[in-house]
DOTISE-350164 format. One record per atom (N, C-alpha, C): residue in one letter; x negated, y negated, z negated. Coordinates in steps of 0.2 Angstrom, whole numbers, plus 5000, padded with zeros to 4 digits. Example, Ala and Ser with C-alpha at 12.3 -4.5 7.8 and 13.67 -1.06 7.14 Angstrom:
2
A493450284961A493850224961A493450164961S493650114965S493250054964S493650004961
! end
This chain:
232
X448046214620X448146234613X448546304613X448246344607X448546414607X449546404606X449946454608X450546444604X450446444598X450046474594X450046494586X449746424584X449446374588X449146334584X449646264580X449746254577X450246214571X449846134569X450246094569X450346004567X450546004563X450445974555X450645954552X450545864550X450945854552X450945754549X451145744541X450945714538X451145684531X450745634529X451145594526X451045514521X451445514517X451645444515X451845444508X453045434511X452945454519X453845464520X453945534522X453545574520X453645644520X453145684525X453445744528X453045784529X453445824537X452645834541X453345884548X452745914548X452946004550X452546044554X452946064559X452446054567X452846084572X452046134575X452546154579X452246224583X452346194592X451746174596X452046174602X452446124603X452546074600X453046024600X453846034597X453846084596X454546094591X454446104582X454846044580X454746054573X455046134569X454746144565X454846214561X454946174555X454746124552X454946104544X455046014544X455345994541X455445914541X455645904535X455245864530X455645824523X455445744524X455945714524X455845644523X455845594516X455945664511X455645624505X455045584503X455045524501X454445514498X454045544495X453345534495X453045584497X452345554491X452345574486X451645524482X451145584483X450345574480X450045594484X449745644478X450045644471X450145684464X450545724467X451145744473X451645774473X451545834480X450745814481X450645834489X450445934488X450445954483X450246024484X450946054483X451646014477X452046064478X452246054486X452246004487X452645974495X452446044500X451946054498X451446104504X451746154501X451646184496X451846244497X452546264496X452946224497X453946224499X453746234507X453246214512X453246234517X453446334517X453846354524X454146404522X453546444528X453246514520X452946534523X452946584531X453346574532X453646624541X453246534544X453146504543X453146444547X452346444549X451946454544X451246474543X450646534547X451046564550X450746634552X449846624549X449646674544X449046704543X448546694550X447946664549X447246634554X447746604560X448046564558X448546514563X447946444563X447846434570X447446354568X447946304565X447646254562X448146184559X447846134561X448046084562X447746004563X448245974560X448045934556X448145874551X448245814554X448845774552X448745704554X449145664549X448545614546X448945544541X449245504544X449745484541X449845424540X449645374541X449745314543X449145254543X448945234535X449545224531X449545214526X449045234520X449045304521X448645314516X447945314519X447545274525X446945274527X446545204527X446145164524X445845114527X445345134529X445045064533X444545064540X443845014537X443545014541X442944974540X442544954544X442344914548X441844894554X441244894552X440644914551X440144914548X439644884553X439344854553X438644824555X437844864551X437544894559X436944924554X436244904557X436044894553X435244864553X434844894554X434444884560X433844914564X433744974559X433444944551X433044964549X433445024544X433945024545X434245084542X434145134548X434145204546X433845264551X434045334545X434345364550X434245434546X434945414542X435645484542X435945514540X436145474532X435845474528X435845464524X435645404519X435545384524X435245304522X436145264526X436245284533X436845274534X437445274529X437445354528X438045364524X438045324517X437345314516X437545274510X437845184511X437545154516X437745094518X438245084519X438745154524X439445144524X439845164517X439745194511X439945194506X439945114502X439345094503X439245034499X439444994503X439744974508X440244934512X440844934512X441145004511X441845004507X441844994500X441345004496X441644974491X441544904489X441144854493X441144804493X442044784494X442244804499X442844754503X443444824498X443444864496X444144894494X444044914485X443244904483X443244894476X443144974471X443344994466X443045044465X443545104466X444245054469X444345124473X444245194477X443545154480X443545204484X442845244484X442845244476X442445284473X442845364475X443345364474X443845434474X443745444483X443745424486X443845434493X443345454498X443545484503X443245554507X443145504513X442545494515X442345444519X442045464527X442245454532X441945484540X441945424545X441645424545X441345364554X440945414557X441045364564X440445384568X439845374568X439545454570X438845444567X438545454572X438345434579X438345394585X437945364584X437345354588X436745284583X437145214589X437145184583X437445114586X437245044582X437245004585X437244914579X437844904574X438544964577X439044934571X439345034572X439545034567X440045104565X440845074564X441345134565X441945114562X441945184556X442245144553X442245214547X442745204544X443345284542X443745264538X443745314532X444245304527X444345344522X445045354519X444845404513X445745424511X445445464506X446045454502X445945504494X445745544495X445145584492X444645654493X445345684490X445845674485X446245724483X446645754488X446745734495X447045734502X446945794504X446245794504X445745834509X445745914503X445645894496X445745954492X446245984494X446845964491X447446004493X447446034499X447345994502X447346024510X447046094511X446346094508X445946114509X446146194505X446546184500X446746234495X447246264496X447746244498X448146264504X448246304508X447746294513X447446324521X447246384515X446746384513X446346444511X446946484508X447546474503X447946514499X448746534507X448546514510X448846524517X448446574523X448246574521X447646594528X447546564532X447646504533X447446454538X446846424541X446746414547X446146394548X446246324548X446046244545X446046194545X445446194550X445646154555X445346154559X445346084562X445646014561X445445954561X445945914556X445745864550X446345804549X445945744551X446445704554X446445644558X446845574555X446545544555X447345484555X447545474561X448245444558X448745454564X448545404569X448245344568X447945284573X447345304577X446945344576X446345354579X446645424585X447045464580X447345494587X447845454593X448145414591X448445394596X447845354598X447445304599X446945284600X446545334606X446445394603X446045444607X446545454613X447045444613X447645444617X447645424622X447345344623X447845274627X447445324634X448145284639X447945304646X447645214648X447245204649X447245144649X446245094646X446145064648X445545024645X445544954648X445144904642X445044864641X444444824637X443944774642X443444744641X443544724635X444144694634X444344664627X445144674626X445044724621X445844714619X445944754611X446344814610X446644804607X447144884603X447044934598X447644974599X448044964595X448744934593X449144914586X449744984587X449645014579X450245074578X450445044572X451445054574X451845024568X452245084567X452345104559X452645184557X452845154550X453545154549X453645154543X453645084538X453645024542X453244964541X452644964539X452245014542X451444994541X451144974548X450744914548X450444924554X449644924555X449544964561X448744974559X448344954567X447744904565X447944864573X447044874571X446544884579X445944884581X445844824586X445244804584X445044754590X444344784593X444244794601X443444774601X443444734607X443044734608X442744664615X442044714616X442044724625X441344744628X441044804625X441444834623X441344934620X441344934614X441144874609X441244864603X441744844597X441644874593X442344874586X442244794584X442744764583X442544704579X442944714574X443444764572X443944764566X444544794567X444644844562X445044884562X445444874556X445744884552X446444864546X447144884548X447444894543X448144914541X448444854537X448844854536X449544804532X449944814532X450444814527X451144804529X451544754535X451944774536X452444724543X452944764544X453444744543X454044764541X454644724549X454244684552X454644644558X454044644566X454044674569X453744694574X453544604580X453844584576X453944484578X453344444574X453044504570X452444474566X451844504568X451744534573X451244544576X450844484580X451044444582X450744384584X450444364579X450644324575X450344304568X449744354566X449744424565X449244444563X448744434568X448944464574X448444464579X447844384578X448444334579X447944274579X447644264573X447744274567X447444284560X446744314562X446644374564X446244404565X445644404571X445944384575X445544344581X445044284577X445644244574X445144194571X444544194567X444644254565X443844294560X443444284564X443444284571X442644274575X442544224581X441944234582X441844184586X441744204593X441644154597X441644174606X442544164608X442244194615X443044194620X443344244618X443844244615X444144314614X444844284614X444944254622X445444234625X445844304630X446544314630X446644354637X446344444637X446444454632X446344524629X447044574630X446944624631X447544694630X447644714625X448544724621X448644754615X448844814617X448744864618X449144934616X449444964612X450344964613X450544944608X450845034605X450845074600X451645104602X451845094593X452445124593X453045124588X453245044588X453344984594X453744934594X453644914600X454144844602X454144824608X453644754610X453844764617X453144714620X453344644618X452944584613X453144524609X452644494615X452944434612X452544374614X451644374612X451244364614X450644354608X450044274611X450044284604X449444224609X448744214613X448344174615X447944164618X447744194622X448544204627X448244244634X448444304633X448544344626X448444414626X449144434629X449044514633X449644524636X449844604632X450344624630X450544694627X450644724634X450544794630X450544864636X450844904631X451744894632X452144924627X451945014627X452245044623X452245104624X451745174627X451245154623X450445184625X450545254620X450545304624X450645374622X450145404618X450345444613X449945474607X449545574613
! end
């Protein structure tokens, strides 16, 4: 990565830009998502350097997930995208009429696809351009750590807790079975979720890997074992 190439993380508990791993700007204000262009542009322009690359990183919070199932008989780009549109607003409603939508477009039996307020992506977008920036990836914060783990498993698991939110993956044998966020405020409630969520399917999905980071290794059930501390 260039020295000049720049991080910027932000959600709804504020906002960090670092350089290289050292932060240059940090607000821990809350952070709504009406307030997100002046937030940006309090960033201090010496911080910014002109055609400096950016990457982007949300919060779990302001992102939901989706496991989608696609049928044979859908093919081609746009017969896709529309099935994952019409899949998120099946399960999230007409919210996510406003919402800026990307999965893998990978030919598979299942996608995972997430989204986040298209107003996200504008300001960002508006931003960068009145900065001279090159935007050059936004990511949610779980998929980057995710893309991260040192580590694999037949069946397991990636759970990240920021903030009280947590945001937990399951697949089994290369595949997504479910992805979701929720609040969770006690790192002891991990258990519960995990087994809630297991119980949605069927088969052995006994003795599986959690990867965990932002809490410590819990007890879980059926067999399954935590690998505390899995690096972003």
């Amino acid at each position: 990565m260039s020295s000049r190439a720049l991080q910027l993380d932000l959600g709804p508990h504020g906002l960090q830009l670092a350089r290289a791993g050292q932060v240059l700007h940090a607000s821990a204000q809350v952070l709504a998502l009406q307030a997100l262009p002046a937030a940006l542009d309090a960033l201090p322009p010496a911080a910014t350097p002109r055609r400096a690359a950016l990457s982007v990183g949300i919060d779990n919070a302001w992102v939901r997930w989706q496991v989608i199932d696609i049928p044979p008989a859908v093919s081609g780009r746009e017969e896709r995208a529309a099935l994952v549109r019409a899949r998120m607003a099946e399960v999230f409603g007409s919210a996510a009429q406003g919402w800026a939508v990307a999965w893998d477009d990978r030919p598979a039996s299942t996608v995972l696809a997430c989204a986040l307020d298209a107003g996200v992506l504008q300001h960002l977008q508006a931003w960068t351009t009145a900065r001279g920036l090159r935007l050059q990836s936004v990511q949610p914060a779980w998929l980057r750590g995710y893309a991260a783990l040192r580590g694999d498993a037949a069946l397991g698991g990636y759970a990240e807790l920021s903030h009280g939110w947590l945001c937990l993956g399951l697949w089994s044998g290369g595949r997504w079975l479910h992805v979701r966020g929720e609040a969770m405020s006690d790192p002891a409630g991990l258990a519960t979720v995990l087994e809630r969520r297991l119980a949605a399917f069927d088969g052995d999905l006994d003795g599986g890997r959690l990867f965990l980071r932002g809490m410590p290794a819990v007890s879980l059930p059926r067999g399954w074992q935590c690998v505390a501390g899995a690096d972003r």
